[in-house]
MARBA-3410 file (N, C-alpha, C, O; in Angstrom, 1 decimal):
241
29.2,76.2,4.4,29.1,74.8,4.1,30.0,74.0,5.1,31.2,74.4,5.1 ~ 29.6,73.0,5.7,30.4,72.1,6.7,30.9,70.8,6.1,30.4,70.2,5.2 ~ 32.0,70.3,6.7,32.8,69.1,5.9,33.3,68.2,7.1,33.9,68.5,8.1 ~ 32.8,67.0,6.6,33.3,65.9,7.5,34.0,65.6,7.2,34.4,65.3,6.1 ~ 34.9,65.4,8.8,36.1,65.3,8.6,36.6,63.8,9.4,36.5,63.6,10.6
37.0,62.8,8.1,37.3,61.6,8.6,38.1,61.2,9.6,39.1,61.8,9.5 ~ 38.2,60.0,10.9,39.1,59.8,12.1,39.9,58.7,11.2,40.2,57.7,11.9 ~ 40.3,58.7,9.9,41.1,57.5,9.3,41.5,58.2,8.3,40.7,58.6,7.5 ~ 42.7,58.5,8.3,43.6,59.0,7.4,43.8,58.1,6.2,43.7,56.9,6.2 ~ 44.1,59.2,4.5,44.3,58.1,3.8,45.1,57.4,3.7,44.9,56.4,3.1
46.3,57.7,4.5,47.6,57.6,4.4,47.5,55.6,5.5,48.2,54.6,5.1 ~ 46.7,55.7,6.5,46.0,54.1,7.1,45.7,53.2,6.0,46.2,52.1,5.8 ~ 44.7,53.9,5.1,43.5,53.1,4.4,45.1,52.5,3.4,45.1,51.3,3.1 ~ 46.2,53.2,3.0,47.0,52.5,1.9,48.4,51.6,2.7,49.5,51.3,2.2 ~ 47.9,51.5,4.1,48.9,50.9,4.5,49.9,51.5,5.5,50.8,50.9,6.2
49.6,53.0,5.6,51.1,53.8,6.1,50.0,53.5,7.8,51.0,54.2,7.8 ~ 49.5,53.3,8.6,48.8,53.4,9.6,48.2,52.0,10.5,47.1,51.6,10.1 ~ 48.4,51.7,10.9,47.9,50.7,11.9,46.4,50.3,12.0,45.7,51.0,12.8 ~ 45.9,49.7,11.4,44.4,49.7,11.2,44.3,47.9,12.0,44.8,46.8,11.8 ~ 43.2,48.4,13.2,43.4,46.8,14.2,42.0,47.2,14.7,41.5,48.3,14.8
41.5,45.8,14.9,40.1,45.5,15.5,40.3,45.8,16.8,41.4,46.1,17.3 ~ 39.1,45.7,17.7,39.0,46.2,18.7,39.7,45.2,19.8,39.6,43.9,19.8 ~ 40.6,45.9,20.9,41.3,45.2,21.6,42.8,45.3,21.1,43.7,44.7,21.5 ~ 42.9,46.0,20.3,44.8,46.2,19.4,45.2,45.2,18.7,46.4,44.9,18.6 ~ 44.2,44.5,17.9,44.8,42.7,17.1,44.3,43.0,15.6,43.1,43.1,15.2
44.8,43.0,15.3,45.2,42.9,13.6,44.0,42.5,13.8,43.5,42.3,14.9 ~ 43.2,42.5,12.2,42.1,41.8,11.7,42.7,40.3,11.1,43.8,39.9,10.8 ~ 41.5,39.7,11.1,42.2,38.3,10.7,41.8,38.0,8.9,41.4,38.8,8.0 ~ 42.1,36.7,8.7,41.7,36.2,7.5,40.5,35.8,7.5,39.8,35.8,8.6 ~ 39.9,35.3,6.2,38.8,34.2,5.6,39.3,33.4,4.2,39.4,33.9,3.1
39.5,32.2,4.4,39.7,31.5,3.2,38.1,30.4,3.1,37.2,30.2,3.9 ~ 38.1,30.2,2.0,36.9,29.3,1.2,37.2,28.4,0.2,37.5,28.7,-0.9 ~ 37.2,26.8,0.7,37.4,26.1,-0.3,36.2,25.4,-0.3,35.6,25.2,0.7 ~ 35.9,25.2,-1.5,34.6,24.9,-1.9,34.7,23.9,-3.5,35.7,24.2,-4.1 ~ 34.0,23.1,-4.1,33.5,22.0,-4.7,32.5,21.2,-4.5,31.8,21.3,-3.6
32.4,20.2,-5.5,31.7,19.1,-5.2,32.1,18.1,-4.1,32.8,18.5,-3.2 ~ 31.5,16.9,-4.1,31.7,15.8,-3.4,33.1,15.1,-3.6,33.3,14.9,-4.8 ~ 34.1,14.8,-2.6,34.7,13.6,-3.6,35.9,14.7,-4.2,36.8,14.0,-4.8 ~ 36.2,16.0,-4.3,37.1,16.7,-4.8,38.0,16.9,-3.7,39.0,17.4,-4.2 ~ 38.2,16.9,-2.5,38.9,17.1,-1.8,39.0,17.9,-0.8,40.0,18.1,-0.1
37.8,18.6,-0.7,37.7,20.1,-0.2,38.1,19.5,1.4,38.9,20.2,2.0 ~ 37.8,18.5,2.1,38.7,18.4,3.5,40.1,18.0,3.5,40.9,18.6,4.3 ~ 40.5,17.1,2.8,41.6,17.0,2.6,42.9,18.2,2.5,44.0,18.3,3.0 ~ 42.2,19.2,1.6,43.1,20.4,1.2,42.7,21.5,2.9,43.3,22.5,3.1 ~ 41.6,21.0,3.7,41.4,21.8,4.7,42.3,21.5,5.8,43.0,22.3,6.3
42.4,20.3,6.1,43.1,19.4,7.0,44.8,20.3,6.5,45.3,21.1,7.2 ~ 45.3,19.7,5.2,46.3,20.2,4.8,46.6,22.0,5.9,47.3,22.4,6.9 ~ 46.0,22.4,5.1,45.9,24.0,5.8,45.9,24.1,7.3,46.4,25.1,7.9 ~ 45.3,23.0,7.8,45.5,23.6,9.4,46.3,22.6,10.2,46.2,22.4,11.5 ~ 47.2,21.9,9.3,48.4,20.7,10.2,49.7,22.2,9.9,50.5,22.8,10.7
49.3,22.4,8.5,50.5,23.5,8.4,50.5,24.8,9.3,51.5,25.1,10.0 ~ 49.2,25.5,9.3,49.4,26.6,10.3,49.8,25.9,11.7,50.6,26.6,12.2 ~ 49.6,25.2,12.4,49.7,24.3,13.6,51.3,24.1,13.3,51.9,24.9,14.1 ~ 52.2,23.3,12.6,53.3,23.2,12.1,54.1,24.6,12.3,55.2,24.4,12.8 ~ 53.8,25.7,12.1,54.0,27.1,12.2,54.1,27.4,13.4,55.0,28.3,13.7
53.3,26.9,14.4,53.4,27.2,16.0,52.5,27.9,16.1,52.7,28.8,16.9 ~ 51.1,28.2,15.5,50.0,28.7,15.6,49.0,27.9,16.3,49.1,26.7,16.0 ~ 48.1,28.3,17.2,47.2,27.8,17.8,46.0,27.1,16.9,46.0,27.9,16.0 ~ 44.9,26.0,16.7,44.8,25.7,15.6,43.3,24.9,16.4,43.5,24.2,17.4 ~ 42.3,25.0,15.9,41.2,24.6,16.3,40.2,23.8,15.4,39.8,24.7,14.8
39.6,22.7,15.0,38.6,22.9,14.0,36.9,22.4,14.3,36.6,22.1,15.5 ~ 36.2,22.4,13.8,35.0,22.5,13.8,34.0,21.6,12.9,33.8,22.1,11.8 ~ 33.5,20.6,13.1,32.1,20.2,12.1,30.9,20.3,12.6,30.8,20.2,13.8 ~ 29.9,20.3,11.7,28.7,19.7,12.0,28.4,18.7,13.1,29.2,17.7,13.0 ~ 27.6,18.6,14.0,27.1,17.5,14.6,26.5,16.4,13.7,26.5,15.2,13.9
26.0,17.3,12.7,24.7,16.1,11.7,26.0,15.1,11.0,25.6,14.2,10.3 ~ 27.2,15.1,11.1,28.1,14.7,10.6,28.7,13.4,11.0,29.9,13.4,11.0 ~ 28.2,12.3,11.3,28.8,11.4,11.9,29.4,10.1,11.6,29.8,9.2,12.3 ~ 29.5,10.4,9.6,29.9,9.2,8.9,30.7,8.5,9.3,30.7,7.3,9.4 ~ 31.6,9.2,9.6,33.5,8.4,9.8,33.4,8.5,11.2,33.6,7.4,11.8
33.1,9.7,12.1,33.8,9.9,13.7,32.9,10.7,14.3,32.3,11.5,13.6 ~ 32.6,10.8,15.5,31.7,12.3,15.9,32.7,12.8,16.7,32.4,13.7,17.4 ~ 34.3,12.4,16.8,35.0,14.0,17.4,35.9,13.9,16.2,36.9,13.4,16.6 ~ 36.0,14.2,15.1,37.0,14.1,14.1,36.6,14.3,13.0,35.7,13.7,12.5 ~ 37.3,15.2,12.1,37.0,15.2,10.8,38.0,14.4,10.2,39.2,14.4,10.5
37.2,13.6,8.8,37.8,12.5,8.2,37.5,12.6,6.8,36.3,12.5,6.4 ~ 38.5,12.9,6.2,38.4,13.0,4.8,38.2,11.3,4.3,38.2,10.3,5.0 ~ 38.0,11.5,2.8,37.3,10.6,2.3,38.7,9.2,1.8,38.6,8.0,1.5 ~ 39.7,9.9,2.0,41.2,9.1,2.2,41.4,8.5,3.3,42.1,7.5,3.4 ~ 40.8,9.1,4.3,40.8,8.2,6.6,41.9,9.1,6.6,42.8,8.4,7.1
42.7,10.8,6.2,43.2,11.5,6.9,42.1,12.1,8.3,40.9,12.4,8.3 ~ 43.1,12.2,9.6,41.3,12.7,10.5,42.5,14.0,11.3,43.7,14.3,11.2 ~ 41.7,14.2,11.9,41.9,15.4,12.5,40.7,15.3,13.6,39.5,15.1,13.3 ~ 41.3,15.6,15.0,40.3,16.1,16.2,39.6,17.5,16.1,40.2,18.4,15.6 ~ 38.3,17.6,16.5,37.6,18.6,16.4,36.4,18.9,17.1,36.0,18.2,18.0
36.0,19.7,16.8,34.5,19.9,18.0,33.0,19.8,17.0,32.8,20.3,15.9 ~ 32.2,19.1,17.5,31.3,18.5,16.6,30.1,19.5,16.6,29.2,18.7,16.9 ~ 29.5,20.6,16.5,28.5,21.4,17.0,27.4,21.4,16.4,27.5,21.0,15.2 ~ 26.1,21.8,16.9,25.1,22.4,15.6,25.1,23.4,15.2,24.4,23.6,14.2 ~ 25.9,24.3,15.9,26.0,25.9,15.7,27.4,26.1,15.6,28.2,25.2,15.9
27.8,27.5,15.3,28.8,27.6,15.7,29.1,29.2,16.5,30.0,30.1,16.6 ~ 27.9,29.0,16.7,28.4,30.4,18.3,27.9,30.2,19.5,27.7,31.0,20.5 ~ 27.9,28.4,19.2,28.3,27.6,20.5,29.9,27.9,21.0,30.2,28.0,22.2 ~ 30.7,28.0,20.2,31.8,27.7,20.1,32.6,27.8,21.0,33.0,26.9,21.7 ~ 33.0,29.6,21.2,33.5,29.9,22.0,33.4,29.6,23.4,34.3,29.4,24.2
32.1,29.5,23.8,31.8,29.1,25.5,32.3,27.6,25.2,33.3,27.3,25.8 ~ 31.8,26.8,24.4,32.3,25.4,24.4,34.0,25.2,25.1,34.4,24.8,26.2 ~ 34.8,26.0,23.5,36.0,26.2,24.1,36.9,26.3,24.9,37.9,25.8,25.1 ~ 36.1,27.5,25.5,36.9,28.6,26.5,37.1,30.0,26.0,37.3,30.2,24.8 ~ 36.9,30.8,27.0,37.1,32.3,26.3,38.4,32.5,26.7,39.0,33.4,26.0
39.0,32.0,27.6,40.7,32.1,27.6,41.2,31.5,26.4,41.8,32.2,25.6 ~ 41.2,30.0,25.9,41.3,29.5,25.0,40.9,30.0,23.6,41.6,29.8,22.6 ~ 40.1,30.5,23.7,39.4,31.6,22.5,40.6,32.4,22.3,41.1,32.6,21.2 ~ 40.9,32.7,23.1,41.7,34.8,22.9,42.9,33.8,22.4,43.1,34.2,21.2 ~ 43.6,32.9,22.6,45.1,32.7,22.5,44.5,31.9,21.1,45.3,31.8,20.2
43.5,31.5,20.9,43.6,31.0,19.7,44.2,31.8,18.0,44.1,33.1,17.9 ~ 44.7,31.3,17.2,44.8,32.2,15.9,44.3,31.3,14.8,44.1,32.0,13.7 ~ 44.0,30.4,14.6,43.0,29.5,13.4,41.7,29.0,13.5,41.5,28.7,14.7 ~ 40.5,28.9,12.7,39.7,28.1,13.1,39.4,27.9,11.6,39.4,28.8,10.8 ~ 39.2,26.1,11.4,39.0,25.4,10.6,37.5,24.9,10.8,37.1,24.5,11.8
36.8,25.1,9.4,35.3,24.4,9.3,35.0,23.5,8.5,34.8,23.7,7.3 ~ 35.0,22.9,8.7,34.2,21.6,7.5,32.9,21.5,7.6,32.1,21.8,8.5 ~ 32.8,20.7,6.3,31.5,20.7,5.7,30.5,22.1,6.5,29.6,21.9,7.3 ~ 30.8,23.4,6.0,30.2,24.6,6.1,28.7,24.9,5.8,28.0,25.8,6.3 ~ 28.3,24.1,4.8,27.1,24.3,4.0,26.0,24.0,5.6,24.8,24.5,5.7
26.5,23.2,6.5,25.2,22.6,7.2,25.4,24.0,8.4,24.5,24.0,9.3 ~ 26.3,25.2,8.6,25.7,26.0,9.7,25.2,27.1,9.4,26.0,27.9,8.9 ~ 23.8,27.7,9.6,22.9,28.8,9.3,23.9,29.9,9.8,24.1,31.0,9.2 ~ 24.5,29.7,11.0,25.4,31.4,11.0,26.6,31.3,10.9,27.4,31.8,11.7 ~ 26.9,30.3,9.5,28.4,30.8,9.4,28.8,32.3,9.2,29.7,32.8,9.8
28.0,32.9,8.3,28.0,34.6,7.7,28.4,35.7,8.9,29.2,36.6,8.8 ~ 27.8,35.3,10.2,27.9,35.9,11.2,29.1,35.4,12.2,29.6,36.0,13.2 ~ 29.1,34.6,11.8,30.3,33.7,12.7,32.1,34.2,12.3,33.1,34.6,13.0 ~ 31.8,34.1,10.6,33.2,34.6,10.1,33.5,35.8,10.1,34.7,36.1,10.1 ~ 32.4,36.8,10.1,32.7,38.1,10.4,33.2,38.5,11.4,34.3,39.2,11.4
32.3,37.8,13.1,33.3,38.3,14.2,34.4,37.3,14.2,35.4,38.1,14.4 ~ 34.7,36.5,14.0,36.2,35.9,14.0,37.2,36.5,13.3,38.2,37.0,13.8 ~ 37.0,36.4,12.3,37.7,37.4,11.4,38.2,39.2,11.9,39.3,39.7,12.3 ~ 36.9,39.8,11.8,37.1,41.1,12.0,37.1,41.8,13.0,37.8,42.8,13.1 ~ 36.3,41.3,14.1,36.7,41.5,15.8,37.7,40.9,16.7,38.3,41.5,17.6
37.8,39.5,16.5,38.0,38.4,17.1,39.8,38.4,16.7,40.6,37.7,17.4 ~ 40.2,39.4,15.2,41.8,38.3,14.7,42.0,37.2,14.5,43.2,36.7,14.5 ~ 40.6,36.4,14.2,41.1,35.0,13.8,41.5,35.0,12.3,41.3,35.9,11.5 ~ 42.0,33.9,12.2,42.0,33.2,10.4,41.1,32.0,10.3,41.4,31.1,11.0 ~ 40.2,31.9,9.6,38.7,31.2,9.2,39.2,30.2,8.1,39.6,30.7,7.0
39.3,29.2,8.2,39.4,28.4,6.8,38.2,27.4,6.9,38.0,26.6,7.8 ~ 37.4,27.8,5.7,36.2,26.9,5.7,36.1,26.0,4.7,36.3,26.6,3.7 ~ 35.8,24.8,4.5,35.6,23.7,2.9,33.8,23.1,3.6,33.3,22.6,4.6 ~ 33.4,23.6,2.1,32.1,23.1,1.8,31.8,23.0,0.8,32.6,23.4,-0.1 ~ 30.4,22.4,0.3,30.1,22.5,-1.1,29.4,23.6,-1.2,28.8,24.0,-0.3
29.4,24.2,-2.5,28.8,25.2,-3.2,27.5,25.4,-4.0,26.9,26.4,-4.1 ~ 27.2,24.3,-4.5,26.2,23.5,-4.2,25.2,22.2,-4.2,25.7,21.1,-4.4 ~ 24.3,22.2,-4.1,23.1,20.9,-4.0,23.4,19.7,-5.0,24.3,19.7,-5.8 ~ 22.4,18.6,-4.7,22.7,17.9,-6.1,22.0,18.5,-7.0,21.9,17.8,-8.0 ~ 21.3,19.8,-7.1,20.5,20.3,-7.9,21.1,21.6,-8.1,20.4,22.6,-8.4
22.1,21.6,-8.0,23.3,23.2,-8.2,23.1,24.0,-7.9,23.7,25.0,-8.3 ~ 21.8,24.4,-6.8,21.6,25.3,-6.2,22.5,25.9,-5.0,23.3,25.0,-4.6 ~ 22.7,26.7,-4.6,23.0,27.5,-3.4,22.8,26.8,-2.1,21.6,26.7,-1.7 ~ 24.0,26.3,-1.3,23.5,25.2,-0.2,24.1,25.9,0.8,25.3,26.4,0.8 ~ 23.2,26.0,2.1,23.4,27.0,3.2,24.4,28.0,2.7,24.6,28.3,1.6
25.1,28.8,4.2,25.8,30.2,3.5,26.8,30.3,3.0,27.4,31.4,2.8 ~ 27.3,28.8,2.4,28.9,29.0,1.9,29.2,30.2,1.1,30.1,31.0,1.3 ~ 28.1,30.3,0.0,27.9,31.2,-0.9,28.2,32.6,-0.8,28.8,33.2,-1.6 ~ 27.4,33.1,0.5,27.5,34.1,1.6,28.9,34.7,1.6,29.1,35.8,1.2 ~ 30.1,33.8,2.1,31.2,34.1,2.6,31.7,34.5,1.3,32.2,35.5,1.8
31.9,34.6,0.3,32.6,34.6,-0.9,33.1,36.1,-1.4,34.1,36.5,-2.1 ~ 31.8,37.1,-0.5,32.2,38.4,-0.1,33.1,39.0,0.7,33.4,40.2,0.7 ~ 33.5,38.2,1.4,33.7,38.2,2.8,35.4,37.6,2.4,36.3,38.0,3.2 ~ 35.7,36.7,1.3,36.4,36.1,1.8,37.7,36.8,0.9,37.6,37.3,-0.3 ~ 39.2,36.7,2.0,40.6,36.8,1.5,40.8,35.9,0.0,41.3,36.4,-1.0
40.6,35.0,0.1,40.6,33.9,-0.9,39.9,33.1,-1.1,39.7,32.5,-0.1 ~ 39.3,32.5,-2.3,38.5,31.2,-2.3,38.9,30.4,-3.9,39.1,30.8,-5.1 ~ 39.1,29.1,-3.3,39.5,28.0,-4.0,38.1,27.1,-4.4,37.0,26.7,-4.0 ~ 38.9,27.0,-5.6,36.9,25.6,-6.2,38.3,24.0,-6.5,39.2,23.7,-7.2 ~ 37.6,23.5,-5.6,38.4,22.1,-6.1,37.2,21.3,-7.6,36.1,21.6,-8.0
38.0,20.4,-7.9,36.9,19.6,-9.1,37.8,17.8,-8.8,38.9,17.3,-8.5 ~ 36.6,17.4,-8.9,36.4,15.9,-9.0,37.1,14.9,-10.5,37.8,15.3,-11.5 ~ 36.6,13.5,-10.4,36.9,13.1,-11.6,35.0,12.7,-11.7,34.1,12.4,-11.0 ~ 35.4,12.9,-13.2,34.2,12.5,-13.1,34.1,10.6,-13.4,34.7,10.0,-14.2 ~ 32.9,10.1,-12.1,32.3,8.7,-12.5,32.3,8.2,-13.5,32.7,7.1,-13.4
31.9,8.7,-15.2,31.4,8.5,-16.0,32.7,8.2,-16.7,33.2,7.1,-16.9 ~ 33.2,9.4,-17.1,34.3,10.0,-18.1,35.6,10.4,-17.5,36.3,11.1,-18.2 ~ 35.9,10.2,-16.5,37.4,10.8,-16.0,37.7,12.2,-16.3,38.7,12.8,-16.1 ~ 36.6,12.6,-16.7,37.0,14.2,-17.3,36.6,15.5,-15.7,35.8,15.1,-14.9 ~ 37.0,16.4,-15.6,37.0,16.9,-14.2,35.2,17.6,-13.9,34.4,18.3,-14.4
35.4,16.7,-13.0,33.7,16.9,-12.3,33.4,18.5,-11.6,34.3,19.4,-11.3 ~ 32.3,18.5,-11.7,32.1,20.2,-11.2,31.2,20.3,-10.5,30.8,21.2,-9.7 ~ 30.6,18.8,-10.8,29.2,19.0,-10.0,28.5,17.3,-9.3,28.8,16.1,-9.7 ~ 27.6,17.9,-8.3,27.4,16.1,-7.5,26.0,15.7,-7.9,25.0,16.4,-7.7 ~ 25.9,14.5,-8.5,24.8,13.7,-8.7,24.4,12.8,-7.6,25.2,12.2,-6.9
23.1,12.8,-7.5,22.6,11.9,-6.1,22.2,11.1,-6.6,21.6,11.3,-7.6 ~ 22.1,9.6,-6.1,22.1,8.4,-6.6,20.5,7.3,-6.6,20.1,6.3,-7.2 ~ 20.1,8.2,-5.5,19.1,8.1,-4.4,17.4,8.9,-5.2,17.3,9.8,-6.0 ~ 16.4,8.2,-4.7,15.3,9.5,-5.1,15.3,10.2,-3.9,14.5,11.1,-3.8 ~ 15.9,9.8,-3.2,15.2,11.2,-2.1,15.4,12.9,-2.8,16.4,13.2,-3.5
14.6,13.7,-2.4,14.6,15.2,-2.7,15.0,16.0,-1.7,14.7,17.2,-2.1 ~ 15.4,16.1,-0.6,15.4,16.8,0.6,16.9,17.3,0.3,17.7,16.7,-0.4 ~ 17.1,18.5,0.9,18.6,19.4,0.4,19.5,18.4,1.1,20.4,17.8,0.5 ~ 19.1,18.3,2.8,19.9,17.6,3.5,20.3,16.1,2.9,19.4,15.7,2.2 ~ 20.9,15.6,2.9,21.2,13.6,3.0,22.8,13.7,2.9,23.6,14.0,2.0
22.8,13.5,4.3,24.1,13.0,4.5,24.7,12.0,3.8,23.9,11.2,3.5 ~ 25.8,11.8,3.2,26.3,10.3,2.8,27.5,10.4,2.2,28.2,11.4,2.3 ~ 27.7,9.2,1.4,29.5,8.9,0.5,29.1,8.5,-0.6,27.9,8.8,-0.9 ~ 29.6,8.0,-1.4,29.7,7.2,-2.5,28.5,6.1,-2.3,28.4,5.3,-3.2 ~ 27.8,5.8,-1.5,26.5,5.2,-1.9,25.5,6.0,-2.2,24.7,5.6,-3.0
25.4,6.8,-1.7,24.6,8.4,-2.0,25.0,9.0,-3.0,24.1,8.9,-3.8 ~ 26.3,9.9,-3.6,26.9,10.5,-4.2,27.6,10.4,-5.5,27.7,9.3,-5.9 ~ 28.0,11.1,-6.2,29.2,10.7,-7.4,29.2,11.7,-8.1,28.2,12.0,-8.7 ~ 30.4,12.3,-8.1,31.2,14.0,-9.3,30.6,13.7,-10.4,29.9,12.7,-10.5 ~ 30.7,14.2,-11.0,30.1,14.3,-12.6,30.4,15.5,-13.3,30.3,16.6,-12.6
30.7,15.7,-14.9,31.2,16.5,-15.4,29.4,16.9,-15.5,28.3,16.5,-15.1 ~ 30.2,18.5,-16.8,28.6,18.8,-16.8,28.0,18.2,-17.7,26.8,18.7,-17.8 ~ 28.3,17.2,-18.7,27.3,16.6,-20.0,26.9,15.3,-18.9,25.7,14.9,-18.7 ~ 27.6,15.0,-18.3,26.9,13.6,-17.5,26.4,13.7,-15.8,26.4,12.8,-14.9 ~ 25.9,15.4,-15.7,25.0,16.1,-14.8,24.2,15.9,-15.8,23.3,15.2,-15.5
24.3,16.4,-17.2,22.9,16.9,-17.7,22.1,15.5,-18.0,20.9,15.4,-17.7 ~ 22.8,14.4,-18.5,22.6,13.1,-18.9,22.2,12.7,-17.6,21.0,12.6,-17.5 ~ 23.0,12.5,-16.4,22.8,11.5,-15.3,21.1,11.5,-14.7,20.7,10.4,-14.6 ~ 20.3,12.4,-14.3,19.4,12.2,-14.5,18.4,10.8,-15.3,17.7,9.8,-15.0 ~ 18.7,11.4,-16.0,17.9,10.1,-17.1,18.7,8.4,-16.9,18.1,7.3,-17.1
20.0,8.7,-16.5,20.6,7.6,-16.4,20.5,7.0,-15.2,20.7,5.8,-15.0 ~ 20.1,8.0,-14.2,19.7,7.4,-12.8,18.4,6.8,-12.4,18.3,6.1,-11.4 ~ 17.4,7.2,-13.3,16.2,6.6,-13.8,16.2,5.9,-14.0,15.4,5.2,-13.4 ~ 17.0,5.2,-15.3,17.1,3.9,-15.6,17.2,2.9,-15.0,16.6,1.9,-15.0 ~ 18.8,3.6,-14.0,19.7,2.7,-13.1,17.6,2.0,-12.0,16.8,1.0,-11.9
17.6,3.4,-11.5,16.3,2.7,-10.4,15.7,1.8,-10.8,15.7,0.8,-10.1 ~ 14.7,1.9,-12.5,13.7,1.3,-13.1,14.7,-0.8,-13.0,14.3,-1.9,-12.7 ~ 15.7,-0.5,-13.3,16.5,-1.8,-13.4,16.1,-2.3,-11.8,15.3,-3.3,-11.5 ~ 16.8,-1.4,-11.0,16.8,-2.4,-9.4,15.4,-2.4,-9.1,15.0,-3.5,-8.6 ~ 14.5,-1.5,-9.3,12.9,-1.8,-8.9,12.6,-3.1,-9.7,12.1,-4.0,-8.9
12.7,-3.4,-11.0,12.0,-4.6,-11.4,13.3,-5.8,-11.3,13.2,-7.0,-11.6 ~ 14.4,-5.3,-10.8,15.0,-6.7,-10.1,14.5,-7.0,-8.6,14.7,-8.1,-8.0 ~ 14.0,-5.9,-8.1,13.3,-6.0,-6.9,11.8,-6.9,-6.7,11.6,-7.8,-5.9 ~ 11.1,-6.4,-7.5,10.2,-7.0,-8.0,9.7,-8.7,-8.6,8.8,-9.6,-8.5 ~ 10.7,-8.5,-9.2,11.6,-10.3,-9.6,11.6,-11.1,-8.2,11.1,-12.1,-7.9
12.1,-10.5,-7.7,13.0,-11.1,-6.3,12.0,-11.1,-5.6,11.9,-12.1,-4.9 ~ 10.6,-9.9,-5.3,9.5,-10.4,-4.4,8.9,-11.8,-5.1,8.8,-13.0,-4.8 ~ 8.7,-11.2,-6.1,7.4,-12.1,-6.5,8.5,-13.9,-6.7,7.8,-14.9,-6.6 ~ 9.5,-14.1,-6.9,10.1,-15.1,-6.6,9.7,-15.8,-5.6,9.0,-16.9,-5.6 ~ 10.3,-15.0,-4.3,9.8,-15.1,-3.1,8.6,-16.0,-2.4,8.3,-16.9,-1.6
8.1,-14.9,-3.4,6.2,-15.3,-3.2,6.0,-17.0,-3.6,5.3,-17.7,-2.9 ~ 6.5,-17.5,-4.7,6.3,-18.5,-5.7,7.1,-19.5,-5.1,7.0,-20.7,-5.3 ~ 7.9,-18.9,-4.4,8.7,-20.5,-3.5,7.7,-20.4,-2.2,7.1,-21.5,-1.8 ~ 7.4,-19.5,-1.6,6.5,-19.8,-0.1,4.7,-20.4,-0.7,4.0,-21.0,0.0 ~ 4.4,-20.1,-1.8,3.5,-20.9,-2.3,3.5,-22.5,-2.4,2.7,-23.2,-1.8
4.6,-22.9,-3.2,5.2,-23.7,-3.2,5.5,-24.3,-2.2,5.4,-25.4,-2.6 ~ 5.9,-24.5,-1.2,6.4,-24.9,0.3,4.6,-24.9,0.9,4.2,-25.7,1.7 ~ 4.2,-24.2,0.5,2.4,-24.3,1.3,1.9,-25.1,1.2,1.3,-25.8,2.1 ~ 1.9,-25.6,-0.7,2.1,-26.6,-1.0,2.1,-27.9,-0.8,1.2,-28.7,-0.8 ~ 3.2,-28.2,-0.6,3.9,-29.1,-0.2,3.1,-29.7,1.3,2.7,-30.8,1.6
3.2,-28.3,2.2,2.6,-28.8,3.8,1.3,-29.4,3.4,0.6,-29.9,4.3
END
């Protein structure tokens, strides 16, 4: 009978042995902060990478291009903290964007709003585990329909640590978990702030629905008021001619 015989001692796997990605560099980190809308998740991101940067670490970050609320080179928490950054649709643009000299001396990369890139999963893996980077990503977790929004979800295996921030909620000041959309649109995507958006605990997730109904039914027939008003003064003035 034959026995495979492993090139990794146990004596590595518990610590006693040098265990490094390819090139001789440590493996790196993955952190995940994740919540609703409105809980903070850039703000505590920003936080994280003024400090590693403060440390004398090289410090890079990243958003979405579809992102252009506040800045298109900057991320801007919902307080106007900002931070310079690279705006992408992808993010294995990155590196060539960068620089691959620039790349190697790097040791942080910060992501916001995570949910909008299809290959984060692949992206944090080689950074992380080939590359020696440290990955700190903040996105939401999910939809206005609590579903699963792009791969944040993904990373959760993947990750050294993950943080859930919570909101207040609109309604009740009691801590939000989850984001109600204000809007009828249905589409995963819709960019926005607080005209779009608002935390909500979970009795006034389950409630807001019905209450956001109402809210519409009110502005449609104040809408409605306001055409047909409209109508009855330019009648009126026809009138008159």
């Amino acid at each position: 009978m034959s026995y495979f015989k492993s090139s990794i001692s146990l004596g590595s796997i518990q610590g006693g042995g040098d265990m490094t990605v390819p090139g001789n560099r440590m493996p790196g980190e993955i952190h995940v902060i994740v919540g609703p809308m409105f809980a903070g998740k850039t703000t505590a991101l920003l936080r994280r990478i003024r400090s590693e940067g403060d440390n004398g670490r090289n410090v890079a970050m990243i958003k979405s291009s579809k992102d252009v609320r506040y800045a298109i080179d900057s991320v801007v928490s919902h307080d106007g903290a900002k931070f310079p950054c690279w705006a992408l649709p992808d993010l294995s643009s990155f590196r060539d964007k960068f620089g691959g000299d620039a790349y190697a001396r790097l040791d942080v990369i910060g992501i916001d709003e995570a949910q909008f890139f299809e290959d984060l999963y692949d992206f944090c893996c080689k950074a992380a585990e080939q590359d020696g980077k440290t990955v700190i990503i903040a996105g939401l977790d999910g939809d206005y329909m609590r579903r699963s929004f792009g791969s944040v979800l993904d990373i959760i295996p993947l990750a050294d640590s993950v943080t859930k921030l919570t909101a207040r909620c609109e309604f009740c000041g009691k801590r939000a978990f989850f984001t109600l959309r204000k809007t009828e649109e249905i589409q995963t995507e819709l960019i926005g702030g607080a005209d779009v958006y608002m935390p909500v605990c979970r009795q006034h997730y389950v409630n807001g629905q019905l209450i956001m109904q109402s809210a519409r039914a009110v502005l449609l027939n104040c809408r409605v008021k306001r055409e047909v008003k409209s109508d009855d003064s330019c009648l009126e003035e026809a009138a008159v001619i």
